[in-house]
C-alpha positions as CSV (number, residue, x, y, z in Angstrom):
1,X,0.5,-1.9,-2.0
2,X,-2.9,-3.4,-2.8
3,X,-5.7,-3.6,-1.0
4,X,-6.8,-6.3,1.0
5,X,-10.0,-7.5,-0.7
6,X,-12.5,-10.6,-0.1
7,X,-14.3,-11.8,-2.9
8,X,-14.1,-15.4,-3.9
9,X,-12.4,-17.9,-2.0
10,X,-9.6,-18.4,-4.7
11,X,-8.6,-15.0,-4.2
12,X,-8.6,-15.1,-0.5
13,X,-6.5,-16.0,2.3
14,X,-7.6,-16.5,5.6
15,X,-5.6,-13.5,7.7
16,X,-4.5,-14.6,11.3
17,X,-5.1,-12.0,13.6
18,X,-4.4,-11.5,17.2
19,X,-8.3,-10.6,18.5
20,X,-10.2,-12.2,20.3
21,X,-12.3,-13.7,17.7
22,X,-11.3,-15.4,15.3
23,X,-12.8,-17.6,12.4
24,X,-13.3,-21.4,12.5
25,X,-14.6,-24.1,9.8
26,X,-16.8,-26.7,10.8
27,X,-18.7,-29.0,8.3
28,X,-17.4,-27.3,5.3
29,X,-19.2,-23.6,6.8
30,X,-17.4,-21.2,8.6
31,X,-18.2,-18.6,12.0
32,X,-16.2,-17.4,14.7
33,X,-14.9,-18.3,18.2
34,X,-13.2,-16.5,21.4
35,X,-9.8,-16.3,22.3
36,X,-11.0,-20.0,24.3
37,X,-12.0,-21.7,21.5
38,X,-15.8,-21.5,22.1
39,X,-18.2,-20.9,19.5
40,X,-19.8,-17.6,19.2
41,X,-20.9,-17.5,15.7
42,X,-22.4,-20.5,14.0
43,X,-20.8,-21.9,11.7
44,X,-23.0,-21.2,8.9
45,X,-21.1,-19.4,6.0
46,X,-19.7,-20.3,2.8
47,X,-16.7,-18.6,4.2
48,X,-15.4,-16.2,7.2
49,X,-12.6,-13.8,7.7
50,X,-10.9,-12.6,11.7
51,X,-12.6,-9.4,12.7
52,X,-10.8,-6.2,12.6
53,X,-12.2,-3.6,14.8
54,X,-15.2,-5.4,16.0
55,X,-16.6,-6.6,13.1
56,X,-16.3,-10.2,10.8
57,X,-16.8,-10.3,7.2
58,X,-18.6,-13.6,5.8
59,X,-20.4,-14.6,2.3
60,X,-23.2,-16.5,1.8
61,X,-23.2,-17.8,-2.2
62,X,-21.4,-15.1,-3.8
63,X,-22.4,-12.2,-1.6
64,X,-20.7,-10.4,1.5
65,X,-21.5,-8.4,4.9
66,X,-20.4,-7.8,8.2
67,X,-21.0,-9.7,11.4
68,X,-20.7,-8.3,15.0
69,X,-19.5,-10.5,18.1
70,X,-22.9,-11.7,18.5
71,X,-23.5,-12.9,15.3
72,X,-25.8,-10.2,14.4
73,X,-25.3,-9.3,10.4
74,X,-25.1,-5.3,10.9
75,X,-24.0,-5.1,7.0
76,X,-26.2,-6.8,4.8
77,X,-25.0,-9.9,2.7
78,X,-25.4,-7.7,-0.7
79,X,-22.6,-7.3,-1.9
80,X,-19.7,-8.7,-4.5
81,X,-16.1,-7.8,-2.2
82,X,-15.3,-6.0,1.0
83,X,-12.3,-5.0,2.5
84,X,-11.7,-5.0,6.1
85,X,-12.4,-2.2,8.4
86,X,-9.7,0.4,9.1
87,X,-10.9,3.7,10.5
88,X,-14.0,2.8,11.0
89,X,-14.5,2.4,7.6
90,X,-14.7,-0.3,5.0
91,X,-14.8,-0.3,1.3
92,X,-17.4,-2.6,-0.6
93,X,-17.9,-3.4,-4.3
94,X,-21.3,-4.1,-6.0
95,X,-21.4,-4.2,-9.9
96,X,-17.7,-3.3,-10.7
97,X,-18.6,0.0,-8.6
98,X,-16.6,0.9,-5.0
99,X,-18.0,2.7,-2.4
100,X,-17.4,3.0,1.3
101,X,-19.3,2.2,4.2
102,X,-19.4,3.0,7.9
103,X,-19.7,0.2,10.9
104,X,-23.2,0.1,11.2
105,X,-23.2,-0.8,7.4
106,X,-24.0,2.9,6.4
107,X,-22.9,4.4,2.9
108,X,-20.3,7.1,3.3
109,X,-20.2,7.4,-0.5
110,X,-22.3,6.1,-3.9
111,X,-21.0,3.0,-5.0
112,X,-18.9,5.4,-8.0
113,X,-15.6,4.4,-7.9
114,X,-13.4,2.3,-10.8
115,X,-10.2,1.5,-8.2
116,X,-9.4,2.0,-5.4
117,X,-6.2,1.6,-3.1
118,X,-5.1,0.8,0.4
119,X,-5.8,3.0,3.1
120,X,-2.5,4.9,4.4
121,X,-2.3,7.7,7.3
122,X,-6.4,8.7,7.0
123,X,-6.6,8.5,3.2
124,X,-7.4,6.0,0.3
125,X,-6.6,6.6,-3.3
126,X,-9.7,6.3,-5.6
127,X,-10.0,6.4,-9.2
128,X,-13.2,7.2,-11.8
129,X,-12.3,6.9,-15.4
130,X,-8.5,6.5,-15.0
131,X,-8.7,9.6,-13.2
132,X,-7.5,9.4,-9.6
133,X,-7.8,11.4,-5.9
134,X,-8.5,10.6,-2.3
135,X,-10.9,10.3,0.3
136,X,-10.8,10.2,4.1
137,X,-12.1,8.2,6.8
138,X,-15.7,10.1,6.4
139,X,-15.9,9.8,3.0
140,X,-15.0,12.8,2.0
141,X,-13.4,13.3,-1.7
142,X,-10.6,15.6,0.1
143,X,-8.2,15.8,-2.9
144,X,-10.4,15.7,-5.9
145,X,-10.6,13.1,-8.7
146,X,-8.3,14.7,-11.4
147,X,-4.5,13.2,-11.1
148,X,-3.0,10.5,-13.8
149,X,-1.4,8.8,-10.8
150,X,-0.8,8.9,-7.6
151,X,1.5,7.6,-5.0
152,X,0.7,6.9,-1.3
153,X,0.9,9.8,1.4
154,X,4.3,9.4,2.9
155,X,6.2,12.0,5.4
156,X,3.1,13.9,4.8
157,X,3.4,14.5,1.0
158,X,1.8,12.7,-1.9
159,X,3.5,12.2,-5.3
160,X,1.1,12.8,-7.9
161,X,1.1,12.6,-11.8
162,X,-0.9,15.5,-14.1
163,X,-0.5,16.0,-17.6
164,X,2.7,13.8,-18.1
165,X,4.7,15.6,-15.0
166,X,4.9,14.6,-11.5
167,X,5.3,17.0,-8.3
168,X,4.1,16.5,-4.6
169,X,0.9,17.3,-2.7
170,X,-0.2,17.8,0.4
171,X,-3.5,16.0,2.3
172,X,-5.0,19.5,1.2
173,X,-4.5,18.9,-1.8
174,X,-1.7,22.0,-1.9
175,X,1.0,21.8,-4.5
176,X,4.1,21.6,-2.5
177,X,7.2,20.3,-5.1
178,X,5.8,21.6,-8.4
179,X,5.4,19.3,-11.3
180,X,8.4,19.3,-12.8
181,X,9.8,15.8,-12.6
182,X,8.8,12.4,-15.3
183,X,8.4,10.4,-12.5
184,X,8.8,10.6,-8.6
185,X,8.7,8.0,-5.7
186,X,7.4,8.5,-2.1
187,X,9.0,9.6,0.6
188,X,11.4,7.7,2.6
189,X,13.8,8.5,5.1
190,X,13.6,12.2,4.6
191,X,14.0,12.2,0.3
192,X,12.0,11.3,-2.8
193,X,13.8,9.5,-6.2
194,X,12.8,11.9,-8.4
195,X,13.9,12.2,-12.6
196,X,14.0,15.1,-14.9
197,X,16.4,14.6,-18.6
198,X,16.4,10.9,-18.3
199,X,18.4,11.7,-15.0
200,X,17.6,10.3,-11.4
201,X,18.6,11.5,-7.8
202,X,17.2,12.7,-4.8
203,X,15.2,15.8,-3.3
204,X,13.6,16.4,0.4
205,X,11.0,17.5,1.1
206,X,11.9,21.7,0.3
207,X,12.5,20.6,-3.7
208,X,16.6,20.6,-3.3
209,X,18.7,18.3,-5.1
210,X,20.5,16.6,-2.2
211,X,21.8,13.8,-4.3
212,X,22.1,15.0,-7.7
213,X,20.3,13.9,-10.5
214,X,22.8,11.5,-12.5
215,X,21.6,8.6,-12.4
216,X,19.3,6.3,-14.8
217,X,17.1,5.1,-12.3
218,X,16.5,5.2,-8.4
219,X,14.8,3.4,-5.6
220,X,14.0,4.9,-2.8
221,X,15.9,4.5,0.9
222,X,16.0,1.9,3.3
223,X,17.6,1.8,6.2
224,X,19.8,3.9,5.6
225,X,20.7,3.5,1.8
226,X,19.0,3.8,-1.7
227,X,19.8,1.3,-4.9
228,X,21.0,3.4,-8.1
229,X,21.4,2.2,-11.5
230,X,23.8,3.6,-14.4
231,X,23.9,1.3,-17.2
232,X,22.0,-1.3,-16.7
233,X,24.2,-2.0,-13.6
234,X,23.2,-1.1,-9.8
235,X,25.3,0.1,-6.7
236,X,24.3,1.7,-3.3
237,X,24.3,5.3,-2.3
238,X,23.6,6.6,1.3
239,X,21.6,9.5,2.4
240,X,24.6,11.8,2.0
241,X,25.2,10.4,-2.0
242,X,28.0,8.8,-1.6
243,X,28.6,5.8,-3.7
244,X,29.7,2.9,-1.2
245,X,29.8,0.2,-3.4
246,X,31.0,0.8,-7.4
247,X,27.8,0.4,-9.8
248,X,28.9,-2.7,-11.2
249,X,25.7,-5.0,-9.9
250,X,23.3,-6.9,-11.9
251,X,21.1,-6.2,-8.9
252,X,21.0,-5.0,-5.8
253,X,18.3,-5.4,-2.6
254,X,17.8,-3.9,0.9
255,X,16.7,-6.6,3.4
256,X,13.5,-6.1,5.4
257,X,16.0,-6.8,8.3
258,X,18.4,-3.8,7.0
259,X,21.0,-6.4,5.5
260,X,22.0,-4.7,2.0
261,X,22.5,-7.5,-0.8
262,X,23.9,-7.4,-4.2
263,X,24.4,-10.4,-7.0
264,X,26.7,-10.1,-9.4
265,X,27.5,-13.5,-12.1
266,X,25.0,-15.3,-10.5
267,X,27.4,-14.9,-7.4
268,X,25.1,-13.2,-3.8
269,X,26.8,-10.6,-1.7
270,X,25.8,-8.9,1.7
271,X,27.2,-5.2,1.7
272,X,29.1,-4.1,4.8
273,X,26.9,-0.5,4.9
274,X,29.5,1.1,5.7
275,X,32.6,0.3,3.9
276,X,30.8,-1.1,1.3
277,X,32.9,-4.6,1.5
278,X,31.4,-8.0,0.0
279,X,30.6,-11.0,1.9
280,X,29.9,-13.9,-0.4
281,X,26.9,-16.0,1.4
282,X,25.7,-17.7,-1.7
């Protein structure tokens, strides 16, 4: 999950957002109106972006700020990206450098950072020389700059990478699966894909092996079931491991609406989740 960053308009996308102001182009510049269509910002920017939590963020040449309903630039137009707010805080990038700033355009941290990620539950993943940690909603470095890689936090635990090995934190920062895994995915549903030997499967959250570790590779549950992968072909297991399809896919997908998929000689399936029977829809 990337961040959502405005930069240049190539890169952009103008996000639709149910507030009540929203951004409007008129003679080739951009400002905001109400929920009625009036005009409450000129139109006067190279472009404009909704508001999230109060405030709009516009460029002017090649550098960005923050308006208010009033049209009143309470962040400066200084600098190269933005993101939106969340928290009450936004992140901002001058000179290949992130920082963070607060809603009256305040700096919550030096403009120090390489990377950084999106904000999940409080926290945003930042990295300084390939080196990654977090920071919360103040600004705070709460889990120090240090790890290899990190995941997001996720059923209140954070896969993180250190020395070639891979365990689970805490928002503290507290080791809470030790690293002893070559790879692990967030949280879902109660488990974690995890590997160890070349072998994947499935822990929770107290480091047991509810689904055992057999497989060559995992992704993690949805909805009820997990894709896993032996020889290059891909099958379906549920949270209690068993196997309700045979691993004879060429690939398999969970549906954002919960429908499990499969495609096999070119040939699409949906997967009763349950008995595991095919039903050819394409």
């Amino acid at each position: 999950m990337k961040k959502r960053v405005w930069a240049t308009p190539f890169l952009c996308f103008v996000c639709v957002l149910t507030q009540a102001q929203e951004s409007y182009k008129q003679n080739e510049k951009w400002g905001f109106k109400d929920k009625d269509g009036n005009a409450i910002v000129t139109a006067k920017y190279d472009y404009a972006y909704d508001f999230t939590e109060g405030l709009g963020a516009v460029r002017i040449n090649d550098k960005w700020g923050f308006v208010d309903k009033d049209g009143k630039e309470v962040v400066p137009l200084k600098y190269d990206a933005v993101t939106e707010f969340a928290d009450g805080m936004a992140a901002v990038e001058k000179d290949d450098k992130w920082g963070f700033i607060d809603k009256t355009g305040m700096a919550l941290t030096a403009l120090k950072y390489d990377d950084i990620e999106d904000f999940s539950q409080g926290l945003v993943a930042v990295e300084i020389n390939e080196k990654w940690g977090f920071v919360d909603k103040t600004g705070k470095e709460v889990i120090p700059v240090k790890y290899d890689q990190v995941g997001v936090i996720s059923e209140g635990l954070i896969g993180v990478w250190l020395d070639d090995t891979a365990g689970f934190i805490d928002a503290s920062d507290k080791v809470v699966i030790p690293f002893e895994y070559e790879w692990v995915l967030d949280f879902s549903e109660g488990l974690a894909g995890v590997s160890r030997g070349d072998k994947a499967g499935f822990i929770n959250n107290s480091n047991k092996a509810v689904i055992r570790l057999k497989y060559d590779y995992v992704e993690s549950f949805s909805h009820g079931l997990a894709p896993v992968s032996k020889n290059d072909k891909w099958g379906y297991v549920n949270k209690a491991g068993k196997e309700i399809t045979p691993i004879k896919y060429d690939g398999v997908s969970v549906l954002d609406d919960g429908k499990a998929t499969a495609e096999l000689d070119g040939m699409i399936f949906y997967i009763d989740k349950k008995t595991g029977k095919e039903e050819r829809f394409w």
